[in-house]
C-alpha positions in Angstrom: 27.1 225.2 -26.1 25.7 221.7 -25.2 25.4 223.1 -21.6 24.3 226.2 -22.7 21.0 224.9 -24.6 19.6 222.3 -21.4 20.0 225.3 -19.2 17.8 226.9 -22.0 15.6 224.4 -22.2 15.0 224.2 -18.1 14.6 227.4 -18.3 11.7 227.4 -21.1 10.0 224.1 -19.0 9.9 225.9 -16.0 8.2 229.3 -16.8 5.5 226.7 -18.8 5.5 225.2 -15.8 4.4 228.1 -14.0 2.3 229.2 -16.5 0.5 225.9 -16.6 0.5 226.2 -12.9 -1.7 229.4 -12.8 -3.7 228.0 -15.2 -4.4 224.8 -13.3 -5.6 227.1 -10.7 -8.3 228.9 -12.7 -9.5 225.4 -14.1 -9.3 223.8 -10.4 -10.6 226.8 -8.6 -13.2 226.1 -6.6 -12.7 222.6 -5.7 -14.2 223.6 -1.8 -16.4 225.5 -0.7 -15.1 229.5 -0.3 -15.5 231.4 2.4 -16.4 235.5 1.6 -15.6 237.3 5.1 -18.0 240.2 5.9 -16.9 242.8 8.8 -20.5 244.3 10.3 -23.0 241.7 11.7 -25.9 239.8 10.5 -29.2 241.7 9.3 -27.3 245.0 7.7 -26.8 246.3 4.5 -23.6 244.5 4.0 -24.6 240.9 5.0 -27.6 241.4 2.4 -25.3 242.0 -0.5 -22.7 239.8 0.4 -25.3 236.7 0.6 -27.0 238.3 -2.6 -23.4 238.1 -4.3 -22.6 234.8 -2.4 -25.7 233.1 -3.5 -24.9 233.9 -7.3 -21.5 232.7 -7.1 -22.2 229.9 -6.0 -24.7 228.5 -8.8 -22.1 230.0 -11.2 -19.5 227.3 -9.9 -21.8 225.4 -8.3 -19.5 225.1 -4.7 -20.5 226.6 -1.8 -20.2 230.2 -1.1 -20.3 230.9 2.8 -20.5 234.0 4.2 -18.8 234.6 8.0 -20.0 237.8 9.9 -17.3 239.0 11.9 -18.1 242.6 13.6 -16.3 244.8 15.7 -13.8 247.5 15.8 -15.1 249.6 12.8 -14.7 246.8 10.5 -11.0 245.9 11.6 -11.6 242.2 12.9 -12.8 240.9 9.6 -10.9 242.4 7.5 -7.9 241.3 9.6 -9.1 237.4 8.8 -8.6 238.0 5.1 -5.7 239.9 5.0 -4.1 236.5 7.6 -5.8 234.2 5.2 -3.6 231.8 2.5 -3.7 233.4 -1.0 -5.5 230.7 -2.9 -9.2 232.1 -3.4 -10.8 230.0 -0.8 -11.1 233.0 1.9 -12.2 236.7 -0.1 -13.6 239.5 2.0 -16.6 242.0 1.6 -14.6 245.3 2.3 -16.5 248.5 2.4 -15.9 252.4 2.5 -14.4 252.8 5.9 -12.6 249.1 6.0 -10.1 249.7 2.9 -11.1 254.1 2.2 -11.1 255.5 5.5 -9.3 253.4 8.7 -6.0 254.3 7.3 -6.5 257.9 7.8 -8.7 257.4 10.6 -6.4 255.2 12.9 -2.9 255.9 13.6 -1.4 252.5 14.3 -4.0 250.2 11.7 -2.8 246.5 11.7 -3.0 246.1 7.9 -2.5 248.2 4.6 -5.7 248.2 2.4 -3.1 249.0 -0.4 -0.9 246.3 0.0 -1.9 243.5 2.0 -5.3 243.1 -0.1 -5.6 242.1 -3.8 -9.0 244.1 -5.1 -11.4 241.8 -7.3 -14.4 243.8 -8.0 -16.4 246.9 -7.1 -20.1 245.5 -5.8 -22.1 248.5 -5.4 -22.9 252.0 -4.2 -25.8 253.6 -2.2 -26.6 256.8 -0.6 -26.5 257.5 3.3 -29.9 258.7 4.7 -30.4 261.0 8.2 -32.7 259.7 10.6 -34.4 260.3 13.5 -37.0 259.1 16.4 -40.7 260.3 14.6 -41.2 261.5 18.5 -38.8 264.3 18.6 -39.8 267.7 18.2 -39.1 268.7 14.5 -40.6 267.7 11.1 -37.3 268.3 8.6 -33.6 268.7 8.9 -33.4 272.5 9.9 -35.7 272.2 12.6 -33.5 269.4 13.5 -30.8 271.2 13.7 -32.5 274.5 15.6 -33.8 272.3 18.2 -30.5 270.3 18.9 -28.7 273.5 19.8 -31.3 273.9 22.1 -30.3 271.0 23.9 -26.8 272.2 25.8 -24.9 269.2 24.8 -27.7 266.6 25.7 -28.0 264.5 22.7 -26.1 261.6 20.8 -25.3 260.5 17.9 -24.7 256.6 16.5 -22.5 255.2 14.1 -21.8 251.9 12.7 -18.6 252.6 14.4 -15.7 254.4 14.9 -14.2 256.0 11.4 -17.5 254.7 9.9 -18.8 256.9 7.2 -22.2 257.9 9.3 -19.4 258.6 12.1 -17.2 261.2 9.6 -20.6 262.6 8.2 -22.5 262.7 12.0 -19.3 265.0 13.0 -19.0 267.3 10.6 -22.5 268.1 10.4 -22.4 268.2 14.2 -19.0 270.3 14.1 -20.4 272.7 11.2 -23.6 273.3 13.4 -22.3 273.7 16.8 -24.5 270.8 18.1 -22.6 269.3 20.9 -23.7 265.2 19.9 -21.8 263.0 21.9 -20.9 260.1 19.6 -21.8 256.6 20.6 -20.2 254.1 18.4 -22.1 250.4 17.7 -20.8 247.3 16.2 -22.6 247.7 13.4 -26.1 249.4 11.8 -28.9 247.0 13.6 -27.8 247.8 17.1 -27.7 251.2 16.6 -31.2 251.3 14.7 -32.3 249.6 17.9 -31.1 252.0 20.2 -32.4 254.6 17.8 -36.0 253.2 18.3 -35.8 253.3 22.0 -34.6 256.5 22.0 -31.3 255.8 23.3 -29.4 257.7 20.9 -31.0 260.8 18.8 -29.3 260.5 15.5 -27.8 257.8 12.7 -26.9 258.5 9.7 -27.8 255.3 8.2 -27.8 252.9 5.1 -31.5 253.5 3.5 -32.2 249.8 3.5 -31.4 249.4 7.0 -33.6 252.1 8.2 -36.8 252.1 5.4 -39.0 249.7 7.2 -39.7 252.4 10.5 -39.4 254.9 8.2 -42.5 253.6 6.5 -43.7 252.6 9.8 -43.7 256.2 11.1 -41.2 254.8 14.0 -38.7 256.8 12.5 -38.1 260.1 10.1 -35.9 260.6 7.5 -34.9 264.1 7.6 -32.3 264.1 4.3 -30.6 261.7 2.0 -27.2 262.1 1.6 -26.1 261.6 -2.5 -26.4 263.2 -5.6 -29.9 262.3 -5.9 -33.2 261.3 -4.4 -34.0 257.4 -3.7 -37.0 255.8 -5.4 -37.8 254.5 -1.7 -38.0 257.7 -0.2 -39.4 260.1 -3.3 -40.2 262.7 -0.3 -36.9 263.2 1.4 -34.6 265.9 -0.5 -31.1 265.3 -0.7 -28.5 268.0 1.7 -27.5 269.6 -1.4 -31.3 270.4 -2.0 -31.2 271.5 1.4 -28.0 274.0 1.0 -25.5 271.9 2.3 -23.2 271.2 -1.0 -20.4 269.3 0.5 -22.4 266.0 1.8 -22.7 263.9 -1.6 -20.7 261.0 0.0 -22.0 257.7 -1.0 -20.6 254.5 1.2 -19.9 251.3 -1.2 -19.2 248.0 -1.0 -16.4 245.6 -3.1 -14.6 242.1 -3.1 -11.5 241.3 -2.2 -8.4 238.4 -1.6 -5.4 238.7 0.4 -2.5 239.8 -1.4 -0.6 237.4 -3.4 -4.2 235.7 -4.9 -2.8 234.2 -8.3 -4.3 236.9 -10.7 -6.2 233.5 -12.8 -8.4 233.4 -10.0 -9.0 236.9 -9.4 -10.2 237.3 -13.0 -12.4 234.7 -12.7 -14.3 235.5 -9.7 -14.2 239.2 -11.1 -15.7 237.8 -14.2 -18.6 235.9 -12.1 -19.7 238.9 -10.2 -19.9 241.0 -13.5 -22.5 238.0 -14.7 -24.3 238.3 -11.3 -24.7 241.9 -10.9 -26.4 241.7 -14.5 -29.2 238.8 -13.3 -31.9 240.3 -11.9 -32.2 238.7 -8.9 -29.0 240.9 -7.7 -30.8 243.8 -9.1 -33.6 243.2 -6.7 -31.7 242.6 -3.8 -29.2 245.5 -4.5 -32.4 247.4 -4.9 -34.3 246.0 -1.4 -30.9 246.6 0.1 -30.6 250.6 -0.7 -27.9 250.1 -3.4 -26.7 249.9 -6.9 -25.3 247.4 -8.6 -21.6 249.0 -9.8 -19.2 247.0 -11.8 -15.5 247.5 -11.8 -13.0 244.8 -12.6 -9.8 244.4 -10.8 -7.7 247.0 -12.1 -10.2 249.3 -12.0 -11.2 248.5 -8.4 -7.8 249.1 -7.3 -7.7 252.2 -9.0 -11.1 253.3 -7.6 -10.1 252.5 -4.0 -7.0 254.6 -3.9 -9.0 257.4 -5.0 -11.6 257.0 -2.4 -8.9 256.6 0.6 -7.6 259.8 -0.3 -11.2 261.5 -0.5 -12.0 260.0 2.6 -9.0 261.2 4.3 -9.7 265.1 3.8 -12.7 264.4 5.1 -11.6 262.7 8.4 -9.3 266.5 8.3 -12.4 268.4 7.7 -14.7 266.6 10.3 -12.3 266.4 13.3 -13.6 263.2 13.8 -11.5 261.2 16.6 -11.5 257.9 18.3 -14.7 257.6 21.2 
């Protein structure tokens, strides 16, 4: 019996032990400065938010928040840094639509599982995709667009922000759908392909709006449709594909945070609980708003939830496009 109640009692010292652990975490947590990981390169759409996001954090805990742009291979690099990174909250990544919705469908042999190997903290925000083009080519709106592409035997191009991108997905199906012939040309991320756009390299990008709005309103480019439930305050003028007929392009791209896989849960809810305050301060408001996107809370659970759902959205779209690696 004697024996019977010490083993009880280690027992009952070690799960408070490990209780007391994780919440020594959450109290400790952030004792350094934490790095937040962001796939695509400086200057788009998703180093604005995350710096936005970083810059709140970090007057919330008052540590440094440091974001680390590391492009290439539709996202895969950076995300592959957080999903290798020690589970203790000090390395989080900025994963968007095609990073944890759409590469698994997209690529046959993907080095990591956005299911498994990542721990979801929070949803950061949605925005709409916009269509754009050089202001010098021939056509005023998107069906004269598209008449005067067929024209062209197979002669234009299309960019993306990468392969399995969202603009990729959305660029082939509309090309498919219309028997344009675009040859795809895939960039590291939105600003090389806007610059290519400009110079009349490529012919097409379907594009963040934020990304793309300053030559818009500089007549260097046009913005033939937005692609989303609804017109953009920033572009009043430009209707929306389903306004145009085409009912099946309401695909927004978005934008969340997570840790690698194994993150004690203390610290997920706490950093989950920080962006909530920071996407409520208007400061994020402004630069969601300068940045094409809405602020769109979900917590952890929710998040994960969410992002299931979207992978398998995404993926009968990849079926439907016929979208492949270029």
């Amino acid at each position: 019996m004697k024996r019977i109640l010490i083993g009880a009692s280690m027992v009952a010292l070690l799960v408070a032990g490990g209780y007391s652990g994780l919440s020594m975490a959450k109290e400790s947590w952030p004792s350094r400065p934490v790095q937040i990981v962001t796939p695509f390169p400086a200057g788009g759409g998703t180093d604005m938010i995350a710096r936005a996001v970083a810059a709140k954090l970090q007057e919330q805990f008052g540590q440094s928040f440091i974001v680390d742009n590391r492009p290439g291979a539709s996202g895969i690099i950076g995300t592959m840094i957080v999903k290798k990174a020690a589970p203790d909250g000090y390395q989080l990544g900025l994963g968007v639509t095609n990073t944890h919705a759409i590469n698994q469908s997209f690529f046959k042999n993907l080095s990591y599982d956005p299911q498994k190997d990542f721990q979801p903290i929070s949803l950061l925000a949605k925005g709409p995709h916009v269509i754009v083009i050089n202001s010098k080519t021939p056509a005023k709106t998107l069906k004269e667009y598209l008449a005067w592409a067929k024209t062209q035997h197979g002669k234009l191009s299309y960019a993306s922000y990468g392969n399995g991108s969202t603009a990729h997905l959305i660029s082939e199906m509309l090309n498919a759908q219309n028997h344009l012939d675009m040859v795809h040309t895939p960039y590291k991320g939105i600003p090389p392909a806007v610059t290519d756009l400009l110079s009349e390299q490529v012919n097409m990008l379907v594009s963040t709006t934020s990304a793309v709005l300053p030559y818009v309103k500089a007549g260097k480019l046009r913005a033939l449709a937005i692609i989303g439930e609804s017109r953009v305050p920033s572009l009043p003028d430009v209707p929306t594909m389903k306004e145009l007929g085409f009912n099946d392009y309401t695909y927004s791209h978005w934008y969340g945070l997570y840790a690698p896989a194994g993150t004690p849960r203390p610290i997920i809810e706490k950093i989950a609980g920080a962006v909530q305050r920071a996407l409520a301060s208007k400061e994020i408001q402004d630069a969601f708003e300068n940045a094409g996107v809405t602020p769109a809370f979900l917590g952890p659970d929710e998040f994960k939830a969410f992002t299931r759902n979207e992978a398998a959205r995404w993926a009968e779209l990849v079926r439907l496009s016929g979208a492949k690696t270029d």
